[in-house]
FIDREN-534190 format. One line per 5 residues: for each residue x, z, y of C-alpha. Coordinates in Angstrom, 3 decimals, decimal comma. Last residue first. Example, Ala and Ser with C-alpha at 12.3 -4.5 7.8 and 13.67 -1.06 7.14 Angstrom:
BEGIN
13,670/7,140/-1,060 ~ 12,300/7,800/-4,500
END
This chain:
BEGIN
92,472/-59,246/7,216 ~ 90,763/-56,851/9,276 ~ 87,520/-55,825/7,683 ~ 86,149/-51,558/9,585 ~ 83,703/-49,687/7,754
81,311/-47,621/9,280 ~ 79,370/-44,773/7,155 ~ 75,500/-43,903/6,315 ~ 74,127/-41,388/4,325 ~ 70,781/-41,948/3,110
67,863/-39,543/3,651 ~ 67,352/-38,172/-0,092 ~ 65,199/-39,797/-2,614 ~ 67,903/-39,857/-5,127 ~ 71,466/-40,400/-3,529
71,371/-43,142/-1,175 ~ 74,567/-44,477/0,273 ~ 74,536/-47,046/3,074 ~ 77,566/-48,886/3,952 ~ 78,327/-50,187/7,565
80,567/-53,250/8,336 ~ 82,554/-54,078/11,041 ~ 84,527/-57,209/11,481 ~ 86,776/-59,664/9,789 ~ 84,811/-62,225/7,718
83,788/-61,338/4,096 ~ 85,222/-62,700/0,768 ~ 82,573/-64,528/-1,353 ~ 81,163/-63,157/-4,232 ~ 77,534/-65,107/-3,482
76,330/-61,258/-2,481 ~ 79,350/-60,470/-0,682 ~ 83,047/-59,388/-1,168 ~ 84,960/-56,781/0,353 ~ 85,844/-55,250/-2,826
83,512/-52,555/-2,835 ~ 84,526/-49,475/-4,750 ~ 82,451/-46,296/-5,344 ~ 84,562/-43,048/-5,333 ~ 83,412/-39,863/-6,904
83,556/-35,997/-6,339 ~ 82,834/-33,872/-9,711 ~ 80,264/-31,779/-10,952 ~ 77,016/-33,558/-9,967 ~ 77,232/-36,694/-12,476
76,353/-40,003/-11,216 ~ 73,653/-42,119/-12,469 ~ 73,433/-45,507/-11,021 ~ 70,641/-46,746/-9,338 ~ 71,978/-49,613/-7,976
75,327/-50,663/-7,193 ~ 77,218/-52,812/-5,162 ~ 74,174/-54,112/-2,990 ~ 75,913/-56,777/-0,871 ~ 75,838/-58,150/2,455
72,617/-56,839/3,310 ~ 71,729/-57,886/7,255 ~ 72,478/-54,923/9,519 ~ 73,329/-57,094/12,168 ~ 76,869/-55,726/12,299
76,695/-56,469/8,457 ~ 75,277/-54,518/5,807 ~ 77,010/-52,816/2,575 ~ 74,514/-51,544/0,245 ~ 75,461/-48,150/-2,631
72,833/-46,966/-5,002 ~ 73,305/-43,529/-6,337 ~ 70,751/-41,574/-8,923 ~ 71,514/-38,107/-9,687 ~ 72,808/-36,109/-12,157
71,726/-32,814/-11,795 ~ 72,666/-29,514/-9,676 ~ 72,876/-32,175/-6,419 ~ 75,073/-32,376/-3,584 ~ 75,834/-35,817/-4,718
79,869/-35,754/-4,052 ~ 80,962/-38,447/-2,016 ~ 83,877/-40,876/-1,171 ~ 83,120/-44,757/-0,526 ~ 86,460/-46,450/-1,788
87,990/-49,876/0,031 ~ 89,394/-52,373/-2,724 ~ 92,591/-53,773/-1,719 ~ 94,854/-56,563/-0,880 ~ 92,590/-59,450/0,232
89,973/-57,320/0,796 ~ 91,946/-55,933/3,693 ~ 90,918/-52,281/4,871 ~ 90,371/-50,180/7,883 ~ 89,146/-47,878/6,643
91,139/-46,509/3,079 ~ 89,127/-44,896/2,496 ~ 85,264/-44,745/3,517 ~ 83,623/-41,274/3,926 ~ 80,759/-39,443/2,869
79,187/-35,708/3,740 ~ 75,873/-34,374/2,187 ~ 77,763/-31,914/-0,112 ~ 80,298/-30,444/2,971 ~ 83,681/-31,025/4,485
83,844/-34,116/1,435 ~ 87,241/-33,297/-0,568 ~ 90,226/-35,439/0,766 ~ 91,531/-38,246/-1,016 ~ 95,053/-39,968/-2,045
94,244/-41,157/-5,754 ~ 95,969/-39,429/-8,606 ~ 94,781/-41,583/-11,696 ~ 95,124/-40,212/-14,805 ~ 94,809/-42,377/-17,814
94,598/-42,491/-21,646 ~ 94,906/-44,780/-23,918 ~ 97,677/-46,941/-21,910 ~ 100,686/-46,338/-24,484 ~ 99,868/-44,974/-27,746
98,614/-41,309/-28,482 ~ 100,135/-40,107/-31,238 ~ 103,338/-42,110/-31,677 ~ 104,119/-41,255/-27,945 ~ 103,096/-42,482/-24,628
100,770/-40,157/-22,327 ~ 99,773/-41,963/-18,923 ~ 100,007/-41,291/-15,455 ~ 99,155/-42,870/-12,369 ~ 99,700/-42,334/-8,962
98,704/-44,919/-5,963 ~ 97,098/-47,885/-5,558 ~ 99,903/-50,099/-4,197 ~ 101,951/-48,768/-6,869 ~ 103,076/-45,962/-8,541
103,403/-45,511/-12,669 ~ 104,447/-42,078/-14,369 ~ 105,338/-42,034/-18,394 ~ 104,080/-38,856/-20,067 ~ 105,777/-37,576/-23,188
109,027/-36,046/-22,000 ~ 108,623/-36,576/-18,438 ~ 108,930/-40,324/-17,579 ~ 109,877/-42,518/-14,341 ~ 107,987/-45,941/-13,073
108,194/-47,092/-9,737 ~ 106,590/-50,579/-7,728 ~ 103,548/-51,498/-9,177 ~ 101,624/-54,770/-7,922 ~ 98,434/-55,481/-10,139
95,481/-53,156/-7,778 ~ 92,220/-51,581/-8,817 ~ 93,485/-48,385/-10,596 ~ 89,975/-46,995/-11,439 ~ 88,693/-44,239/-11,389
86,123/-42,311/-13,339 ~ 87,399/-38,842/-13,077 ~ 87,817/-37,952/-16,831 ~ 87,574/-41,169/-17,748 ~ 90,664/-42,935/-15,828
90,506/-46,276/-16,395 ~ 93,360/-48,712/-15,981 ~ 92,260/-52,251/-16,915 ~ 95,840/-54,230/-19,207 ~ 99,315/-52,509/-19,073
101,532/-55,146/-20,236 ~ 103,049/-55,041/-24,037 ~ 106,470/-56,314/-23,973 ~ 109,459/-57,603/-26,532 ~ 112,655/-57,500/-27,472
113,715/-56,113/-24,409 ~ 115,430/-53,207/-26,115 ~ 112,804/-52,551/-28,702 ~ 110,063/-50,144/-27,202 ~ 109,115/-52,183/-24,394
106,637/-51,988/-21,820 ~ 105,346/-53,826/-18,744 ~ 104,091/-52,459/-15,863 ~ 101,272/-54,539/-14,072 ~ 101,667/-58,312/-12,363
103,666/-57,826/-9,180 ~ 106,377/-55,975/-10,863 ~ 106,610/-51,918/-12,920 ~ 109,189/-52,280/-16,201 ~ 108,811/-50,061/-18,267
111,781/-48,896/-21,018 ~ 111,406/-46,936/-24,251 ~ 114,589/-46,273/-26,272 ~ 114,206/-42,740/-24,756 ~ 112,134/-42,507/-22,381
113,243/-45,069/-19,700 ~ 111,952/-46,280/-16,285 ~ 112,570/-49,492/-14,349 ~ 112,446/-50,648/-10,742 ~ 110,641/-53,974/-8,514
110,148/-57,264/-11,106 ~ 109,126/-60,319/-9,930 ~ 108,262/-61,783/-13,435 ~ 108,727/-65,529/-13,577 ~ 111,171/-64,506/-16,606
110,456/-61,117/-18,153 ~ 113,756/-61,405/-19,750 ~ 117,151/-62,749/-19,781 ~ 120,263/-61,461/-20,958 ~ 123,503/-60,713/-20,226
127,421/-61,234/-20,602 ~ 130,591/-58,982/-19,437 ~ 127,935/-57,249/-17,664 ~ 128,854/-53,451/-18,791 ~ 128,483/-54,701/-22,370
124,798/-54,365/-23,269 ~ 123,540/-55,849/-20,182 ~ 120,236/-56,988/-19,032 ~ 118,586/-59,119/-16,610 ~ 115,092/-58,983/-15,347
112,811/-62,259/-14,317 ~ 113,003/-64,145/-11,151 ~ 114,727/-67,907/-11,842 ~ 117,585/-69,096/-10,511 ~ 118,044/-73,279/-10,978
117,353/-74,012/-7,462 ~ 119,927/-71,900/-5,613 ~ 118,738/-69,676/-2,641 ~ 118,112/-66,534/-4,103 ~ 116,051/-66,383/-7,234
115,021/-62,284/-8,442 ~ 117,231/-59,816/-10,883 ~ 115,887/-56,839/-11,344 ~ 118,710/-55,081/-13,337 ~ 119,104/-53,765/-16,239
121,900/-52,175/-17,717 ~ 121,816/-51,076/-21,410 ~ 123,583/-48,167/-23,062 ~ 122,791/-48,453/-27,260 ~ 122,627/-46,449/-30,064
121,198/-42,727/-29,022 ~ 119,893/-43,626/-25,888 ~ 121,033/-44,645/-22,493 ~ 119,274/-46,472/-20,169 ~ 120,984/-47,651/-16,918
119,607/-48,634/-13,643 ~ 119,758/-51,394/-11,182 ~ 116,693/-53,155/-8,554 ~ 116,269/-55,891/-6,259 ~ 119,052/-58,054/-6,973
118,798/-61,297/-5,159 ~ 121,023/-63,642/-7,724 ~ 118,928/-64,654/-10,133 ~ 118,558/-64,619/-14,146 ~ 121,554/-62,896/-14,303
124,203/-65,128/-16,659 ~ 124,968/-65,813/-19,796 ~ 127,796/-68,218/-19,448 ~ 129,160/-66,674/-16,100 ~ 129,616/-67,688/-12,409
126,634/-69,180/-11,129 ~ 123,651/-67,037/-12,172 ~ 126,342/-64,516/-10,315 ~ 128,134/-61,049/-11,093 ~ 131,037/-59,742/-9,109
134,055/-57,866/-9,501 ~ 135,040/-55,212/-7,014 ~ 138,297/-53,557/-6,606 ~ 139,412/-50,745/-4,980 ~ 135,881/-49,375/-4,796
135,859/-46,028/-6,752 ~ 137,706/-47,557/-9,433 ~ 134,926/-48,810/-11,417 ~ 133,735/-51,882/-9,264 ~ 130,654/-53,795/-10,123
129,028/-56,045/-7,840 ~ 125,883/-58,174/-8,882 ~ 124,833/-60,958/-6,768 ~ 124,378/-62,453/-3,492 ~ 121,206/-61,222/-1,885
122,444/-57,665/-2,970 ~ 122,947/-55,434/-5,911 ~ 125,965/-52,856/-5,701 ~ 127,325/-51,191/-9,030 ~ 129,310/-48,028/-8,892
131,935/-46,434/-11,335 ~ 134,680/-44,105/-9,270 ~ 132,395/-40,740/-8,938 ~ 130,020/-41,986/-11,698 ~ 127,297/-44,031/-13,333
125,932/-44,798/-9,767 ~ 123,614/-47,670/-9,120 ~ 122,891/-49,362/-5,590 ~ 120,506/-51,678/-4,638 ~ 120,018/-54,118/-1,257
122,973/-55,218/0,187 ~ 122,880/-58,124/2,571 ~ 127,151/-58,411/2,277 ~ 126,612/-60,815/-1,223 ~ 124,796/-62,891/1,348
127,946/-64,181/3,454 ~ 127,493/-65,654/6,826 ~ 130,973/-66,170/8,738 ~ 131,651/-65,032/11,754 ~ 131,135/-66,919/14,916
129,199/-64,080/17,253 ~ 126,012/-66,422/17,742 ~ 124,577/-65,579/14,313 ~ 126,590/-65,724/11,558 ~ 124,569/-63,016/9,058
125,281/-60,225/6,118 ~ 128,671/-59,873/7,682 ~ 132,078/-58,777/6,172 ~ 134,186/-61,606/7,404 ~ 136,849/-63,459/4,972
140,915/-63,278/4,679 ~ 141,965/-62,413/1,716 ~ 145,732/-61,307/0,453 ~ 145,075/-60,109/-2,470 ~ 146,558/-57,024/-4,433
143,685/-54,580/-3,458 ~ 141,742/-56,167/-5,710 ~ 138,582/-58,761/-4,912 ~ 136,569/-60,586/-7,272 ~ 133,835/-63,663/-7,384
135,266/-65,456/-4,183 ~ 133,006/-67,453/-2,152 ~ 129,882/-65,270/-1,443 ~ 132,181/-62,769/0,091 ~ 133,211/-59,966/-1,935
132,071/-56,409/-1,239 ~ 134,097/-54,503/1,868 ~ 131,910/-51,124/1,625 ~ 131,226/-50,193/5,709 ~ 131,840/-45,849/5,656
129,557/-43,611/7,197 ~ 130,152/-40,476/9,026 ~ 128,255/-36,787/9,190 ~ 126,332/-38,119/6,243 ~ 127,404/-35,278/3,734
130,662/-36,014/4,252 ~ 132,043/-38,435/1,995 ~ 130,050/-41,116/3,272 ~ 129,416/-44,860/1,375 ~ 127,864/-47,604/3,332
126,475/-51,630/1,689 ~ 125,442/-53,276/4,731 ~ 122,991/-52,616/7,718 ~ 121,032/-56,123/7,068 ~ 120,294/-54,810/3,910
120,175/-50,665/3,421 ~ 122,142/-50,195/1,336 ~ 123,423/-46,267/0,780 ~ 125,894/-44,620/-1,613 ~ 126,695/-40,744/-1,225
129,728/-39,031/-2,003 ~ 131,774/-35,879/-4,004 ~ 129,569/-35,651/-7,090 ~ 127,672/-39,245/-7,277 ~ 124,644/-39,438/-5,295
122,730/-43,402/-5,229 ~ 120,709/-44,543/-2,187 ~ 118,190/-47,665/-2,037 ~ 116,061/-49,184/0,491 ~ 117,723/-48,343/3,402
116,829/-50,188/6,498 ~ 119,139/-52,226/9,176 ~ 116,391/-54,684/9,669 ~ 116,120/-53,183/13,333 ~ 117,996/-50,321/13,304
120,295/-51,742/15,963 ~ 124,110/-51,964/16,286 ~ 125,528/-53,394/13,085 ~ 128,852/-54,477/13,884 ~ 129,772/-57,845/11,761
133,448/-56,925/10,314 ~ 136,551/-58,610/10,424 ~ 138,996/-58,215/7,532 ~ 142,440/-57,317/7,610 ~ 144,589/-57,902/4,917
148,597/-57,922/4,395 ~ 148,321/-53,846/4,731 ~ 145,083/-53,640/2,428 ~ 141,099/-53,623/3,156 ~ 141,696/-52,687/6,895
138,531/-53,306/8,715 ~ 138,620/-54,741/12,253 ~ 135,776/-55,009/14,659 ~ 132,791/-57,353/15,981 ~ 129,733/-56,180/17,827
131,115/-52,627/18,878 ~ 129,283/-49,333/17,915 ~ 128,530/-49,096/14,469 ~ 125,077/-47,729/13,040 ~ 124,203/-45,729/10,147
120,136/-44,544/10,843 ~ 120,575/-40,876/11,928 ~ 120,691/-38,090/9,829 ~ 118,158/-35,985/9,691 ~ 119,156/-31,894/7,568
116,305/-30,726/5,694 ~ 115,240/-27,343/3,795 ~ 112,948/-26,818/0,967 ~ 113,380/-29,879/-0,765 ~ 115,552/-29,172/-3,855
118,343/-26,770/-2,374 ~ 120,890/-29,175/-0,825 ~ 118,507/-31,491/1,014 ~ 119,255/-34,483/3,260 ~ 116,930/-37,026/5,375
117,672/-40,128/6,124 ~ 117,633/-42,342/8,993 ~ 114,645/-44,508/11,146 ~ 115,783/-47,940/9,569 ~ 113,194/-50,699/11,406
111,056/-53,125/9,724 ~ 109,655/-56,049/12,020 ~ 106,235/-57,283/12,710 ~ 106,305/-60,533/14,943 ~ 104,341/-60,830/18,393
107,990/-61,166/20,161 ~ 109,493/-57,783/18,749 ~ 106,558/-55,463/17,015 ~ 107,726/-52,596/15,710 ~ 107,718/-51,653/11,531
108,492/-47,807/10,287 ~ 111,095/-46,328/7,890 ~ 112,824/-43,394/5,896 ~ 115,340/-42,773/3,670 ~ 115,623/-39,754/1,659
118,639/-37,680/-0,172 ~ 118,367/-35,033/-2,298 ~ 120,502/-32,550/-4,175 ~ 119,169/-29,651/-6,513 ~ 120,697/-31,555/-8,949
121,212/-34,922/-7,874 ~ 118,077/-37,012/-6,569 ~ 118,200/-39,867/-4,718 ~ 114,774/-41,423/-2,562 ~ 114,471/-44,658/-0,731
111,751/-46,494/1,556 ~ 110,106/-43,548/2,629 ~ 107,765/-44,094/5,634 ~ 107,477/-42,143/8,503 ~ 104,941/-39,811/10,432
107,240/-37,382/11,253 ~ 110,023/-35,946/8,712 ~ 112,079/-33,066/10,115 ~ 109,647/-31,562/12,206 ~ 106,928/-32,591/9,335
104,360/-35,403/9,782 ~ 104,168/-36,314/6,122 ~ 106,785/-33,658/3,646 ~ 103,595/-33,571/1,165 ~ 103,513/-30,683/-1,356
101,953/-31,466/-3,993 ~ 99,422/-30,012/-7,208 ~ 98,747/-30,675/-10,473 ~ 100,990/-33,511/-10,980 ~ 103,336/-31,624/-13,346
103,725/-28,159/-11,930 ~ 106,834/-28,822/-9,447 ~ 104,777/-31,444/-7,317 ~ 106,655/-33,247/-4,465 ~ 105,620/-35,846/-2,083
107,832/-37,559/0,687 ~ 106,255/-39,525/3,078 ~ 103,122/-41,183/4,180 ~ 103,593/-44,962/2,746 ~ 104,837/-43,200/-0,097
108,501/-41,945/-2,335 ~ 107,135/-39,483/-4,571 ~ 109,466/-36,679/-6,323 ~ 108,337/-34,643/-9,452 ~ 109,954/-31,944/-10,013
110,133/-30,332/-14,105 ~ 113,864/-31,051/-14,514 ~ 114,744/-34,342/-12,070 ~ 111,431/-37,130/-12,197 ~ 112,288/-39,816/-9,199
109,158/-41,838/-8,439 ~ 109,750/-44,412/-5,381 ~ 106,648/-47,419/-4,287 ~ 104,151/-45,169/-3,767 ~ 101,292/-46,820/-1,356
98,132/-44,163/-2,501 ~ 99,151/-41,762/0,236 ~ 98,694/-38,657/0,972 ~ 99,660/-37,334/-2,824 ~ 97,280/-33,981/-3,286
97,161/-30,541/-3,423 ~ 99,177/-29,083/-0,805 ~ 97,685/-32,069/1,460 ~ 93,713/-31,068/0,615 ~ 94,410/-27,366/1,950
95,857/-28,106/5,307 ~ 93,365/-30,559/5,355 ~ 93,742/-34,371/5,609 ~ 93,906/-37,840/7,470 ~ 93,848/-41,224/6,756
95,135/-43,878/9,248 ~ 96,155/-47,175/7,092 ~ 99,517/-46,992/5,162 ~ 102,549/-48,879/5,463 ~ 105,179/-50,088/2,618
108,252/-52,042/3,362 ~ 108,755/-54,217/0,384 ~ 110,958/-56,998/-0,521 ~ 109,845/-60,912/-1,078 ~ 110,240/-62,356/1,947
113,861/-62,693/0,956 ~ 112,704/-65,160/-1,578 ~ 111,678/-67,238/1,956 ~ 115,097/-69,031/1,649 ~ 116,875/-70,252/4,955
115,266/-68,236/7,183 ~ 116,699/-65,221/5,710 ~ 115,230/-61,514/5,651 ~ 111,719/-61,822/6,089 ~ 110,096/-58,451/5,192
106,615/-58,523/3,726 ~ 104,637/-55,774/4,578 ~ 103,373/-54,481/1,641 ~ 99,994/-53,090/1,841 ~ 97,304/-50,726/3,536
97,460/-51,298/6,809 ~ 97,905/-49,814/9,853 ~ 100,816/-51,611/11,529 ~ 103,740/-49,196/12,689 ~ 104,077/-48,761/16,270
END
């Protein structure tokens, strides 16, 4: 079963270079809602995938698929659906009213958390009915792939879901492109009734036609079978421009072909004079406006020394690049117009002059509901005329951004929470929770006509005070409200695992009292 946390669970890919480490399976701690609350909010606050098409808005979260058609107002959450269980999404496509999921859960193997492919789901009329598809698998170990009549290549069998996951999928008009990392760079013609292995270049050649004669193993790992170990076949993001135009990022590079894959060229920090930054390529996508096209490309260090994490981008179809953001580790970009943001570990960053430069968001308040976003790490960024959309590790955020009303004025935070059952009720989300990562949120309304007057106490097990986190504070009685605690005592140290209870007092009313649950 999935660990219930919420946070990246770090996968590790290679043993040989712990960048790998660096990619994200989300997972979400136990929270549960309403008929009512789920059709109008996210259920999660892990988003890591925001695809805008038209007027729908599509969220990719540690509980599913989300989708509001009325601008963020309200959702409708695919979570523990027939056709969608209690997974996570680690990739979304959208294509007119084409869409195309992935989805994903950890086991445990030997004590040690693993992420596991569990398919992909597929819509041809915007969401409202599914087709699964099973995670792509092969069926023998080792087998022959026929790349031209003097070359055969042999091919590592992927047979287990383990590691084989999806985390990215591009549609073009007659097929669908998938990576999904230890399961290899796939393309299928049919609507995912079969799945095709993409022959990329090994890590020794930078090109391969269909006039060579080559001789090399398509295999993301040696392992005991003898083949050899090639990282440009770990394949981790995929970019469509067209049907015959598709770029492939992996833990070896940059692959372009434009031919519909009868020839690939490929992209190093190695092999050019203005080079990616690095050669793990965690995310692609293409702005166009009215005087430039630009690639970027997340481009993070593999295994050689002098890459560096950062974003790369070209204004010649990668004939030469440039290099930004460096010592950024930077997860997907977003565009409006000559605008482009940047989400990574450290906030979104913005640009409106082609990389030029960056302004970083800085505290994220929303004043309406008095929120705040409490976490760096963002993962997706898309835009709907005006309003840029953020997700990350603390869910939803949106923010107007035009000559009026700058970037990062004004906030709204869409937080994953259900309305109390009644006005003396109060709950802890996400519970459990790890300080390290998060902030846990004490949910309430006051119950009262007035404001009223809230202090907030964590004790221990012993019911010693561990930390009064506020004190008196007014609190208005027309709208529900969070107070954080950051798992931190009185001296601001971090507390031990364990459980912990809060005590909220509202006024002179008997307090309300709530368990909270530290695992680290």
């Amino acid at each position: 079963m999935m660990k219930q946390l919420a946070a990246v669970i770090l996968l590790l890919c290679s043993a040989s270079s712990n960048v790998f480490a660096q990619t994200h399976i989300i997972s979400e701690r136990s929270f549960q809602f309403t008929a009512s609350a789920a059709e109008t909010r996210p259920m999660s606050n892990s988003v890591t995938d925001i695809i805008i098409h038209n007027d729908t808005i599509w969220l990719g979260t540690g509980k599913g698929l989300s989708r509001s058609v009325d601008g963020g107002r309200n959702w409708k959450n695919y979570y523990d659906t027939p056709e969608f269980g209690k997974e996570d999404i680690s990739a979304i496509a959208v294509r007119g009213n084409v869409v195309w999921a992935a989805t994903a859960h950890s086991i445990t193997v030997d004590g040690t958390s693993l992420p596991e492919g569990s398919g992909l789901r597929y819509s041809s009329d915007g969401g409202e009915t599914w087709k699964v598809i099973g995670q792509p698998v092969d069926t023998k170990n080792v087998d022959t792939l026929f790349w031209n009549p003097q070359s055969t290549i042999r091919a590592l069998g992927i047979t287990t879901a383990i590691n084989n996951i999806t985390y990215d999928i591009a549609i073009t008009g007659n097929a669908v492109y998938i990576c999904s990392f230890a399961g290899l760079a796939r393309v299928s013609r049919d609507s995912g009734r079969t799945w095709e292995r993409i022959i990329l270049p090994p890590d020794h050649l930078g090109s391969i036609t269909k006039k060579d004669t080559l001789q090399f193993d398509l295999s993301p790992s040696g392992g005991a079978l003898g083949l050899q170990n090639n990282l440009n076949h770990r394949a981790f993001s995929v970019f469509a421009e067209n049907n015959d135009s598709i770029w492939i990022g992996s833990a070896g590079g940059l692959n372009k072909t434009t031919n519909g894959g009868n020839s690939w060229v490929k992209y190093t920090k190695q092999n050019q004079v203005d080079p990616i930054s690095g050669n793990f390529i965690v995310a692609i996508n293409k702005q166009i406006t009215s005087t430039k096209t630009i690639l970027w490309a997340a481009t993070v260090n593999a295994t050689d020394n002098t890459e560096r994490r950062g974003v790369s981008y070209s204004e010649n179809g990668g004939v030469s690049w440039n290099q930004t953001l460096l010592g950024e580790f930077a997860h997907n970009f977003g565009f409006k117009g000559d605008v482009v943001y940047v989400p990574t570990d450290n906030g979104v960053f913005r640009s409106s002059d082609f990389g030029q430069s960056w302004i970083q968001t800085g505290s994220i308040y929303d004043k309406v509901s008095r929120q705040r976003y409490t976490q760096s790490t963002f993962y997706a960024a898309a835009s709907s005329a005006d309003t840029a959309w953020l997700g990350g590790s603390d869910g939803v955020i949106k923010t107007i951004d035009n000559n009026s009303v700058p970037f990062g004025s004004s906030w709204t935070i869409y937080h994953a929470s259900q309305k109390p059952d009644s006005p003396s009720d109060a709950y802890a989300y996400p519970n459990p929770f790890a300080p390290d990562d998060e902030v846990v949120r004490i949910h309430y309304v006051t119950g009262k006509t007035t404001t009223a007057a809230v202090t907030l106490r964590i004790f221990d097990f012993g019911m010693n005070l561990v930390k009064t986190v506020i004190q008196h504070a007014p609190r208005e009685s027309i709208r529900e409200h969070d107070e954080l605690w950051n798992g931190k005592d009185q001296n601001n140290t971090i507390v031990s695992n364990g459980v912990y209870y809060y005590q909220l007092s509202i006024d002179n009313d008997e307090p309300r009292w709530g368990k909270i649950l530290v695992i680290q």
